[in-house]
RODOTOR-136267 format. One record per residue: x, y, z of N, C-alpha, C in turn. Coordinates in steps of 0.001 Angstrom, whole numbers, plus 500000, padded with zeros to 6 digits. Example, Ala and Ser with C-alpha at 12.3 -4.5 7.8 and 13.67 -1.06 7.14 Angstrom:
REM residues 2
513190494310507800512300495500507800513200496700507800 512850497750507080513670498940507140512900500030507870 
REM end
This chain:
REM residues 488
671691369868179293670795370982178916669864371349180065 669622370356180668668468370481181708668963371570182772 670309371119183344671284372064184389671349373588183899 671449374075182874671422375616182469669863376005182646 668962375139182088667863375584182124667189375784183350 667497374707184795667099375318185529668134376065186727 669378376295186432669846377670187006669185378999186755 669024379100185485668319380112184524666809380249185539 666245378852185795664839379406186397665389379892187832 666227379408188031666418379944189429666956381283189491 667866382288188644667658383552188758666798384087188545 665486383105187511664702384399187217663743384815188133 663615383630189133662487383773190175663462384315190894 664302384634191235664949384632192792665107386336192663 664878386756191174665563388356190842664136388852191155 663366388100191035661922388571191310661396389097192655 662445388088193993662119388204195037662812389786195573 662302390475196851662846391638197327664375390920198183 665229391411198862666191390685199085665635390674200947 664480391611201454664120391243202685663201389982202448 663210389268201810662959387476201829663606386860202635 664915386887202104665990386377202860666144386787204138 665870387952204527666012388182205883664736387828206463 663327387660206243662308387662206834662562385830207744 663012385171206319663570384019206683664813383490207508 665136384477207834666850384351208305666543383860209937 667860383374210348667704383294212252668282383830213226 669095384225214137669910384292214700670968383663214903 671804383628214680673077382818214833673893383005215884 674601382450216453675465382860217943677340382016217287 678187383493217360679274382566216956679839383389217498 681388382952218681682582383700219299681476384700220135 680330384585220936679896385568221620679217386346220996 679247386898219803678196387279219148676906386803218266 675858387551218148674803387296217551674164387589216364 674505387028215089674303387765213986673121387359213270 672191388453212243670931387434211665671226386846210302 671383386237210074671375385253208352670222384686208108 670596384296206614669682384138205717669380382383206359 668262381642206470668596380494206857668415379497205437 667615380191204716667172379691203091666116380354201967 666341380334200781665866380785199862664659380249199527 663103380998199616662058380298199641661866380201197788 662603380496196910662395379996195669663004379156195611 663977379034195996664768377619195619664531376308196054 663779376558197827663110375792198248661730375236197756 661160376283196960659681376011196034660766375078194783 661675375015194224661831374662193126662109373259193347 662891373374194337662984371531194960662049370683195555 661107371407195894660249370390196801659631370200195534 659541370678194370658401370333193130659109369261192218 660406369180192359661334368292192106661308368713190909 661535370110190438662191370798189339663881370652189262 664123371113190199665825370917190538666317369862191630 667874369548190968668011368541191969668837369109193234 668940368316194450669761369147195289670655369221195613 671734368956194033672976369776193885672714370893192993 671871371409192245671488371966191796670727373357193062 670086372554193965669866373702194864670711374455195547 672118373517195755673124374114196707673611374729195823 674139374814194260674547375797193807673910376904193255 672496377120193583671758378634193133671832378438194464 671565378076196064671908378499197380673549379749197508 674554378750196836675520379583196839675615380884196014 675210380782194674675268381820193864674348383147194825 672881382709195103672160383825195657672812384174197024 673582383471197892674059384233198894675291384807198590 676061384954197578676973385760197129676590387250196411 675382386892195766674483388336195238674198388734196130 673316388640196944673037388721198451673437389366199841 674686389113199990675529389264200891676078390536200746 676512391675199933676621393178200120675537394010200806 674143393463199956672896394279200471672340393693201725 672462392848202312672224392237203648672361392490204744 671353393393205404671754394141206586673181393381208075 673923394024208072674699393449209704674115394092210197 674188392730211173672806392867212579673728391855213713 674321392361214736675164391704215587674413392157217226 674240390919217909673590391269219607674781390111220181 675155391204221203675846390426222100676435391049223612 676806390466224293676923391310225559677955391661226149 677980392978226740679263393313227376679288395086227887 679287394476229587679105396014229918677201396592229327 676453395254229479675324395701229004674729394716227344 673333394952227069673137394376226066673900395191224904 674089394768223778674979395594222208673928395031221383 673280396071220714672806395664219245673442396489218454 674234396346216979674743396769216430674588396422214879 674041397271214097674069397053212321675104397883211971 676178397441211039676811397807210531677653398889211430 677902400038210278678840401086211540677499402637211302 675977401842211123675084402931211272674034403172212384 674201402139213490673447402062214380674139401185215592 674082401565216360674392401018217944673490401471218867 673247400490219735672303400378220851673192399484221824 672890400284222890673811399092224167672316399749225351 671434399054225528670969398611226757671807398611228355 671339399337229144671987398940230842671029399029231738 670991398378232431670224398667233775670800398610235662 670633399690235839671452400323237446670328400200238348 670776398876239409670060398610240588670977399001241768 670423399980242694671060400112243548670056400108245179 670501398821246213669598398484247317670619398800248300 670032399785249386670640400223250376669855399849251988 670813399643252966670275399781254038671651400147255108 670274400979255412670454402264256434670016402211258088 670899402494258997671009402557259822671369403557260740 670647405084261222671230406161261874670885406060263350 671699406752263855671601407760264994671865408575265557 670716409229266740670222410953266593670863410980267854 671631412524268322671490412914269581670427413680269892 670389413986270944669385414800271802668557415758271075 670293416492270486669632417902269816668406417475268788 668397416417268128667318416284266814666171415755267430 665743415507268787664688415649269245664109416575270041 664924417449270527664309418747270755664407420501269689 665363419950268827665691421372268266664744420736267152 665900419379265980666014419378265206666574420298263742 666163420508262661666775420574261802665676421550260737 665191422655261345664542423834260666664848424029259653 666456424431259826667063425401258432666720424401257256 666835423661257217666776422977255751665254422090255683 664188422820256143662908422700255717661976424080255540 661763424462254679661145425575254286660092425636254340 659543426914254318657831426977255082657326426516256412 656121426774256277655737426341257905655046425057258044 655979424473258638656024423000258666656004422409260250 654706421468259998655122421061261616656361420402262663 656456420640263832657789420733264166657677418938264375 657492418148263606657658416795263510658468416604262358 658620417756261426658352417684259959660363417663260179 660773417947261385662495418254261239663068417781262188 661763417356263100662602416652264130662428415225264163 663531414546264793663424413006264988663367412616266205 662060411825266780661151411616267702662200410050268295 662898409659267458663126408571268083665179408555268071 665265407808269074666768408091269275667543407418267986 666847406458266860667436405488265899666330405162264599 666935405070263317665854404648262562666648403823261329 665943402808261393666660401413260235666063401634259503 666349401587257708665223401819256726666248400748255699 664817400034254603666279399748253290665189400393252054 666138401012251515665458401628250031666266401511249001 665946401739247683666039401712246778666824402830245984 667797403235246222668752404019246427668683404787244891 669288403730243728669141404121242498668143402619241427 667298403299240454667154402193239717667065403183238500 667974402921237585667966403670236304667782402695235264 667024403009233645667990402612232549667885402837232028 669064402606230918669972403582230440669691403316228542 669807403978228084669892403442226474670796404414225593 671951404014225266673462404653224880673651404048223706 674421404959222987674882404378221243675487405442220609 674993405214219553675125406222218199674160406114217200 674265406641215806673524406476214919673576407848213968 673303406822212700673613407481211999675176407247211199 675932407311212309677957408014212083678555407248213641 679136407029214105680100406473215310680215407575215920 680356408956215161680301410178216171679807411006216661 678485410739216192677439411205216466676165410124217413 676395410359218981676103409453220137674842410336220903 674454409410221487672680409777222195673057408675223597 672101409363224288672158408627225796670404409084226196 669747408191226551668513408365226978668097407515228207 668094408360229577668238407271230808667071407771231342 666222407089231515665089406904232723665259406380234280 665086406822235338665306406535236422664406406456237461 664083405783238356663008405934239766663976406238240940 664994407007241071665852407163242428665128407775243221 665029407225244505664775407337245797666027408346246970 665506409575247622666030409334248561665904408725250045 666542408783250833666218407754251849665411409213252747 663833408457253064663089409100253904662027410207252706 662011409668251645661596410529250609660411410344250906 659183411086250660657664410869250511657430410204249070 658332410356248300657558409790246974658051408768246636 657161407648246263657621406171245963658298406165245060 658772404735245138659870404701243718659175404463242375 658053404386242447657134404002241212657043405061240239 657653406555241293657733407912240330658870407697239195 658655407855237716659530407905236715660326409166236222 661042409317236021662081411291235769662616410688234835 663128411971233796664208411470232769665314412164232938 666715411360233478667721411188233985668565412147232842 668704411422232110670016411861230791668866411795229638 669226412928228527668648413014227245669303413785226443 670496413383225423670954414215224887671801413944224323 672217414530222997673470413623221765674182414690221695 675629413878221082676816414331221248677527414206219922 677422415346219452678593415007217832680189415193218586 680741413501218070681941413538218410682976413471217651 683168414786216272683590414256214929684737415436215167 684964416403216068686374417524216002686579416926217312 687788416105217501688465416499218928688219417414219608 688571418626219070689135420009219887687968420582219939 686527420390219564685178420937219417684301420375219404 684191419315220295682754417954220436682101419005220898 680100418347220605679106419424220731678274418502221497 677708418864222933676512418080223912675242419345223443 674401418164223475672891418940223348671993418175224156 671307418845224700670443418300225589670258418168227273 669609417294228056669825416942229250670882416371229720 671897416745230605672740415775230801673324416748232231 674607415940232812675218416865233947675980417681233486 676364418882234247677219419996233812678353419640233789 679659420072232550680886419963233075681296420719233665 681210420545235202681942421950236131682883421369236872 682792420165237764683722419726238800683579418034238967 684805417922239025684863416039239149683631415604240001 683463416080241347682366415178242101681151415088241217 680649416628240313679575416446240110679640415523238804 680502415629237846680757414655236687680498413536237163 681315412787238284681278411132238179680041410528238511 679719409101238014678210408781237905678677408307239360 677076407938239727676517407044241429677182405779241099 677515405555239934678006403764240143679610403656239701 680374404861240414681625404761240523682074405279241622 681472405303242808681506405817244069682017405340244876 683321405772245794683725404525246617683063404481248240 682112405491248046681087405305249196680188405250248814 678795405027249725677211404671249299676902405947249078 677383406680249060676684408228248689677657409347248603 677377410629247884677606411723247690678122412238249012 678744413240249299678723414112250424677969415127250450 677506415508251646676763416789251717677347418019251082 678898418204251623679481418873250565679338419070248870 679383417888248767679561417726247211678485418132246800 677347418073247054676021418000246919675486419361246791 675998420187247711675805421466247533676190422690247032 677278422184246182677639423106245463677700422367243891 676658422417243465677130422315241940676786423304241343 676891423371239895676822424357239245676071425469239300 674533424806239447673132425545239202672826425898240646 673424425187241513673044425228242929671783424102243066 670987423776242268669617423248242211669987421162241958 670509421229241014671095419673240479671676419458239708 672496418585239752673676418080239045673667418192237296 672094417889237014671742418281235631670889419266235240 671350419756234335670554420642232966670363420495232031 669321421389231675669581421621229724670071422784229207 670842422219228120671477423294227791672524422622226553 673367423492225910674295423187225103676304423039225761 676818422499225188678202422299225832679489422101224711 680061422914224907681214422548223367683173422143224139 683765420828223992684833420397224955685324419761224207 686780419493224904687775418590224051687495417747224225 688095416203223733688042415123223799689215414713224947 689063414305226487689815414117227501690626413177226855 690413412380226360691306411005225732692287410922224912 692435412380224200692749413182223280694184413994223518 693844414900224341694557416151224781695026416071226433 696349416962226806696351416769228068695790417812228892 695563419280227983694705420140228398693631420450227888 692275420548228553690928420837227789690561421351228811 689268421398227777688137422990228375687179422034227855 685918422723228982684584423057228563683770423847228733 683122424657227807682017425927227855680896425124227504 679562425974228747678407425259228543677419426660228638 676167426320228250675270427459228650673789426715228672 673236426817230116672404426067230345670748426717230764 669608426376230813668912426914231734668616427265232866 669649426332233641669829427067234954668871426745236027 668094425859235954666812425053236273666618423851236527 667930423427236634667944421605237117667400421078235566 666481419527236035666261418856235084664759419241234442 664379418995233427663204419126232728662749420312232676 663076421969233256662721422582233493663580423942233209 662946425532232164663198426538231759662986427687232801 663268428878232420663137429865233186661694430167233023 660574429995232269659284430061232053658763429254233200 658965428239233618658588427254234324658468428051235777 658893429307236284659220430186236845658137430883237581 657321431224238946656090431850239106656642433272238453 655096433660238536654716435013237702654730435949239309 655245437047238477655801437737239823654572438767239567 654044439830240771653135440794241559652853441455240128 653569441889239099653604442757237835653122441928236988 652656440193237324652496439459236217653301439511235040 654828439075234662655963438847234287656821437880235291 657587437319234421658729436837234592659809437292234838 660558438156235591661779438859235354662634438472234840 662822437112235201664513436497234474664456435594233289 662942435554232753662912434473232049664041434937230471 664322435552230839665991435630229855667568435762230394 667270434683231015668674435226231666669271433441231247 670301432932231851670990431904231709671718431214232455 672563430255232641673654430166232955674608429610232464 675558430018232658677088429982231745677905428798233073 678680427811232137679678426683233099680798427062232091 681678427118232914683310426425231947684414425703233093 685263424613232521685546423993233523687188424099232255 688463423704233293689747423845232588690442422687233059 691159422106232282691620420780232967692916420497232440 694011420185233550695440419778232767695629418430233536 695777417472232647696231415927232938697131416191232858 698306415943234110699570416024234826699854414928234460 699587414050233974699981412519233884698617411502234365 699148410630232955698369409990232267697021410379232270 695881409371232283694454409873232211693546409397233408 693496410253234196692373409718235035690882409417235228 690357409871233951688992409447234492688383409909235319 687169409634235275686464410182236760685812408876237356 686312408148237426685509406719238925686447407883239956 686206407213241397686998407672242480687803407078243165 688002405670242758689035404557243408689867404579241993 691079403988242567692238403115241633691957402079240863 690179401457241098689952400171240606690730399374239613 691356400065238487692364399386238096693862398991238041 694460399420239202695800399442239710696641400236238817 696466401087238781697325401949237597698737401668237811 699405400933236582701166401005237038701752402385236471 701218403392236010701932404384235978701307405500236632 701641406810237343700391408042237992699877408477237079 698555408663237192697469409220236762697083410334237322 697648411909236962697242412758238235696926414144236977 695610414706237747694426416059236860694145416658238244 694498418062237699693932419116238386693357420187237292 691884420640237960690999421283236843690699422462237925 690238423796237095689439424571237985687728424790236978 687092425457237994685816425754236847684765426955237496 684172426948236568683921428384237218681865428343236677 680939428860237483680052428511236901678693430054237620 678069430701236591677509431700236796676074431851236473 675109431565237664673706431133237353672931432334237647 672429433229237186671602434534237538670654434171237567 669427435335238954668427435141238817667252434121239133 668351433593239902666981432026240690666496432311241367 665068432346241299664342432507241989663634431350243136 664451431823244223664012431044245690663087431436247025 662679432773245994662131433228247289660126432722247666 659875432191246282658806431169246146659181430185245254 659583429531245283660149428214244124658645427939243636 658773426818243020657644426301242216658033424830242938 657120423795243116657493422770243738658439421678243466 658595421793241542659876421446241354661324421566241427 661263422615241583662329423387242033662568423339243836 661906423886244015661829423171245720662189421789246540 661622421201245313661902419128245648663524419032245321 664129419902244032665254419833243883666095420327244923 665890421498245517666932422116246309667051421313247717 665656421121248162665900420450249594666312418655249506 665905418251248072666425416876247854667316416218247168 668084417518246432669249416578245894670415417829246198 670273418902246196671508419889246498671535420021248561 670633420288248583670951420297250395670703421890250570 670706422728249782670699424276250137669301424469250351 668603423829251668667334424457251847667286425584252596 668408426353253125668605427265253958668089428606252778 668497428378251776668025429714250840666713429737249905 665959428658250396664734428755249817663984430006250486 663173431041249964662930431990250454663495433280250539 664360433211250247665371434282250187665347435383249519 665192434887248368664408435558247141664783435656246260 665836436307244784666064436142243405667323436130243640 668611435299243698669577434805243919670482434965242888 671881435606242009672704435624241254673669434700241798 673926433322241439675024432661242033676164432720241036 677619432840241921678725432558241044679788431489241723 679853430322241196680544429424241866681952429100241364 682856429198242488684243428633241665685066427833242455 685410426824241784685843425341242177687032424803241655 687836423923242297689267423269241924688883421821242235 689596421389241719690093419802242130691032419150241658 691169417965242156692150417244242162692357415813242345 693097415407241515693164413572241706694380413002241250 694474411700242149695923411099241961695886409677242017 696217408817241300695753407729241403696941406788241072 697415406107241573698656405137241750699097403913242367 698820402503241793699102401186242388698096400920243039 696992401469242968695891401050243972695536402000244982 696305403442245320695997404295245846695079405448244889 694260406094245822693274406887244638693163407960245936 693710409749245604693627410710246452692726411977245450 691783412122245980690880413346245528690282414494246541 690469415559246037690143416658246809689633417493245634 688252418763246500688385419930246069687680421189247120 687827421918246393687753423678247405686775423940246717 685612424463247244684369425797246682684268426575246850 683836428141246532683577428916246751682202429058245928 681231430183246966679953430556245871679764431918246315 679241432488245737679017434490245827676995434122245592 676444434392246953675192434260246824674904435882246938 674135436535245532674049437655245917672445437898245218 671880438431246629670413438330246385670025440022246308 668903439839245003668901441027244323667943441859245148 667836443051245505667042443697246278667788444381247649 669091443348248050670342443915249498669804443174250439 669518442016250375669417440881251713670766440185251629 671894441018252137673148440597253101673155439774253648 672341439357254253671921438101255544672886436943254403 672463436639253348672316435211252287673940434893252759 675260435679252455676384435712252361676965435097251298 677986434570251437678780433509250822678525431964251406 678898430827250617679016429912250897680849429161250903 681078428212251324682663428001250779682095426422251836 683403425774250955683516424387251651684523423640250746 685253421951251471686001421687250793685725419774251362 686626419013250509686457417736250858687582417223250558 688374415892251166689725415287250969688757413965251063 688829412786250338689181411346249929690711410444249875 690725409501250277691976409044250381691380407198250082 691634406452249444690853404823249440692490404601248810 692651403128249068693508401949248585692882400778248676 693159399972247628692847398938247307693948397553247683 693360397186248984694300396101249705694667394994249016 693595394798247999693563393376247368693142393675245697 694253394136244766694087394823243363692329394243242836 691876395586242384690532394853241532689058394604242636 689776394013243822688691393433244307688281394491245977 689349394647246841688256395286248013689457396506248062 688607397600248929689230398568249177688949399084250004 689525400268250594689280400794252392689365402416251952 688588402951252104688998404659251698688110405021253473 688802406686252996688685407240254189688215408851253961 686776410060254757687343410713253707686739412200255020 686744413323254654686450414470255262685995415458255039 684798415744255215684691417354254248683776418344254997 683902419842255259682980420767255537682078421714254418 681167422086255088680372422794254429679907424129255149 680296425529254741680053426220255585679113426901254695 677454427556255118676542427748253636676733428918254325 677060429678255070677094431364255523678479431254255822 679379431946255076680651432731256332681053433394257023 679156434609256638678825435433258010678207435579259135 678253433852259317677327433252260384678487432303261164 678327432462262800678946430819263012678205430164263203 678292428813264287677532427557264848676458426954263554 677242427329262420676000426913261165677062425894260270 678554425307260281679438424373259714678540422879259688 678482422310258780677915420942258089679576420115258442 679864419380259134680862418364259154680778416892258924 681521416552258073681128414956258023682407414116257736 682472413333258503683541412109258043683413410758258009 684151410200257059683481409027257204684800408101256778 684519406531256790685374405556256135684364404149255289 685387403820254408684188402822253796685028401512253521 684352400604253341685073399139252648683811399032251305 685236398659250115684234398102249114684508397204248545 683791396376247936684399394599247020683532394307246126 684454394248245216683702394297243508683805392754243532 682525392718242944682610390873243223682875390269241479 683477391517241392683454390955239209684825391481238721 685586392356239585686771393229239355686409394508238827 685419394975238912684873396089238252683925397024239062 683538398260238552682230399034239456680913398220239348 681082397274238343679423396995238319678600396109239037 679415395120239539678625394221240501679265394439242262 678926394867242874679873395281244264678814395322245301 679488395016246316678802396059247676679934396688248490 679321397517249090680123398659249394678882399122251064 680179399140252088679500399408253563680584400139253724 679729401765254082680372402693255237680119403305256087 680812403844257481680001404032258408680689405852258794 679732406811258922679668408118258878679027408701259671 679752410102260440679556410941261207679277412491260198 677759413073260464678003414147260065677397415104261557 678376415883261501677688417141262367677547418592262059 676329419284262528675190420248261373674826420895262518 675830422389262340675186424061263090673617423779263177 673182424311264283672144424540264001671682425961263771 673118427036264137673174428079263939673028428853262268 673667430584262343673418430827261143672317431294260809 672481431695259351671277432354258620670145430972257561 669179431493258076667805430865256802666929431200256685 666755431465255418665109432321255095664152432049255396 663400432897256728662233433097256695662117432295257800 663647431772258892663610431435259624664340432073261240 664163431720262378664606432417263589665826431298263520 667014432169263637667796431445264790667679430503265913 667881429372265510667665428348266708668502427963267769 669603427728267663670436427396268857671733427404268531 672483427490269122673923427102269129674623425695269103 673673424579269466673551423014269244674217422141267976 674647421168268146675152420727266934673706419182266785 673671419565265747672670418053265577673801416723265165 673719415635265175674904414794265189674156413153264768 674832412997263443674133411463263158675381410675262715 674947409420263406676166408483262933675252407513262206 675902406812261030675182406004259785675976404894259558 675597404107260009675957402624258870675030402268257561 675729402437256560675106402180255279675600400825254687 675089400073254278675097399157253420674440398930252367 675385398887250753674699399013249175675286397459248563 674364397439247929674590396506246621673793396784245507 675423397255245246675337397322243541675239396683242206 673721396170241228673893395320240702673771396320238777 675301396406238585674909397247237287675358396294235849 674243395987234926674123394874234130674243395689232718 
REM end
């Protein structure tokens, strides 16, 4: 009689309790790599035994009964690691934690020309002539190349995903410390139609492979000048704006249409100085991206090496096309300014004045046994409103070539590209070539270093706003770079 009577007390207190008891009490558990929270014990049942009401077979079976009631309403709660921290409840919340360290050192040198001409065109305003030239024949620096992090998931649904990245990136020779904070990526993605996923928010444009692939799939320490200068907006790699695309993983042909502000990161057409009439002229205008893509075989991705030895070809050719009206360069605002001369390279058109850009781009990639071949072609239509001809066209192109000597682990690429920002100018061609070695010390992009050593040579000729013609001279730097990449 006694045994019914106190099971009986033990539902009646235990129905009493909320079922976050059990969890307030619960621990972490670690089993097969993961981390889950459980219940560790029932504080009624534990009150009923220590009073020596029940005995403790009697406890283990209201223990079992209440973790069988229990156990539907009991939040899953799983932490564990991979490719980053994972917190995960159920299939209504995911969180994966990352953090991107990237330490570089740098090593150039100047000819002649960059101590007597230097490098005008791509400093705007009147700036002292220290401000472009380099006083010394060599300069060693190590900085802090990238430090991002990152916070990626879902919520809510599995297809409905958010990315929120904070970053301190440095460029090399920057005035502003790395202690400055920007927000990198901000923006969710309903991924519930294949044929009609929806981006909202901050993020990069889909226009062209270079500008898609992240800094920590690079098989050199850096971007090309090329690459750099032609993206979408002309200004930086990211915007805000909306984006509607297939699912690449999906289909062998897709699209993406985007429509953005046209303003780099954090920043609208309001953000814009007030022009002589006190108005905005363009603060309604936009810009429109669409990019077209046919996977020729299998799926390539966008890293830029073979890193995983593909045994079958992996080969995409896309074109894209991207139409930014109305930028105003002929007084930027200083954000806008920091963008153009520090992450696109087009400081030649600061000044210029209200700019309609239309950019159109191809590329290409092939990736096989450890070989990885990428190229693409630009074109841009700089047409500045008012009949300043001077601006012209821009066009330029780049070839990559890397193999991986030793599958997974090191690789040797090689690569070439021009940049011509006038085609109605000569002695003004941007040339650069370079070769690199890289070795993933994990088989992967995330833990590596990567050393390459690069020649660029830079017209000093050509057109730039608000500047004289300087010489016919080529300025000429050769770079040994050395990175280590630590991405957790």
């Amino acid at each position: 009689m006694r045994r019914p009577l106190a099971l009986g007390l033990i539902f009646s207190l235990t129905s009493l309790l909320p079922v976050a008891w059990a969890v307030e009490e619960g621990e972490l558990v670690g089993k097969e790599g993961r981390w889950g929270y459980v219940t560790r014990e029932d504080p009624a049942l534990k009150y009923l035994l220590e009073k020596h009401i029940i005995t403790q077979e009697e406890y283990d079976e209201g223990a079992r009964i209440v973790e069988e009631r229990e156990h539907p309403s009991a939040p899953s709660f799983h932490l564990n690691y991979g490719q980053g921290l994972n917190i995960e409840t159920g299939d209504q919340f995911f969180l994966k934690l990352r953090g991107l360290m990237q330490f570089r050192f740098n090593h150039n040198e100047y000819n002649q020309a960059w101590r007597t001409i230097g490098d005008r065109n791509n400093f705007a305003g009147d700036k002292p002539a220290e401000a472009w030239r380099r006083a010394d024949q060599s300069a060693t620096t190590l900085s802090t190349q990238a430090m991002r992090l990152q916070f990626l998931g879902y919520a809510f649904d599995p297809n409905l995903r958010y990315d929120v990245t904070i970053g301190a990136d440095r460029q090399e020779g920057s005035p502003t410390a790395t202690g400055g904070l920007s927000l990198v990526n901000a923006y969710v993605a309903s991924w519930h139609v294949p044929y009609a996923n929806v981006v909202v928010g901050q993020y990069k444009t889909w226009f062209n492979r270079a500008q898609i692939q992240s800094v920590a799939n690079l098989t050199f320490t850096t971007r090309m000048i090329v690459q750099n200068a032609f993206m979408a907006n002309a200004i930086n790699r990211r915007d805000i704006g909306i984006t509607i695309l297939s699912d690449e993983n999906k289909y062998r042909v897709n699209y993406a249409i985007g429509v953005f502000n046209g303003m780099g990161t954090t920043l609208d057409r309001l953000s814009n100085p007030i022009a002589q009439d006190g108005t905005r002229v363009n603060a309604n205008e936009l810009m429109y991206v669409g990019r077209l893509l046919w996977k020729v075989s299998g799926n390539p991705l966008y890293g830029e090496g073979d890193i995983l030895y593909s045994t079958e070809p992996q080969v995409a050719i896309a074109v894209g096309y991207a139409y930014n009206s109305g930028v105003n360069l002929s007084d930027p605002i200083t954000a806008v300014r920091n963008q153009v001369l520090g992450v696109s390279g087009n400081g030649r058109l600061v000044g210029a004045g209200i700019i309609d850009f239309q950019t159109w781009e191809m590329d290409f990639i092939a990736r096989y046994r450890g070989w990885a071949l990428q190229a693409e072609g630009y074109v841009r239509q700089q047409q500045v409103r008012g009949g300043n001809f001077s601006v012209g066209n821009a066009m330029g192109w780049y070839a990559m070539l890397g193999y991986y000597l030793v599958p997974r682990k090191l690789e040797v690429a090689v690569r070439y590209g021009i940049f011509d920002p006038n085609t109605g100018y000569s002695h003004d061609l941007v040339k650069e070539a370079g070769v690199a070695l890289n070795y993933s010390l994990d088989g992967t992009y995330d833990h590596r270093i990567v050393a390459d050593l690069t020649n660029v040579t830079m017209g000093t000729g050509g057109y730039a706003a608000g500047r004289p013609t300087v010489s016919t001279q080529d300025l000429v730097t050769n770079s040994i770079r050395v990175l280590y990449q630590f991405y957790w």
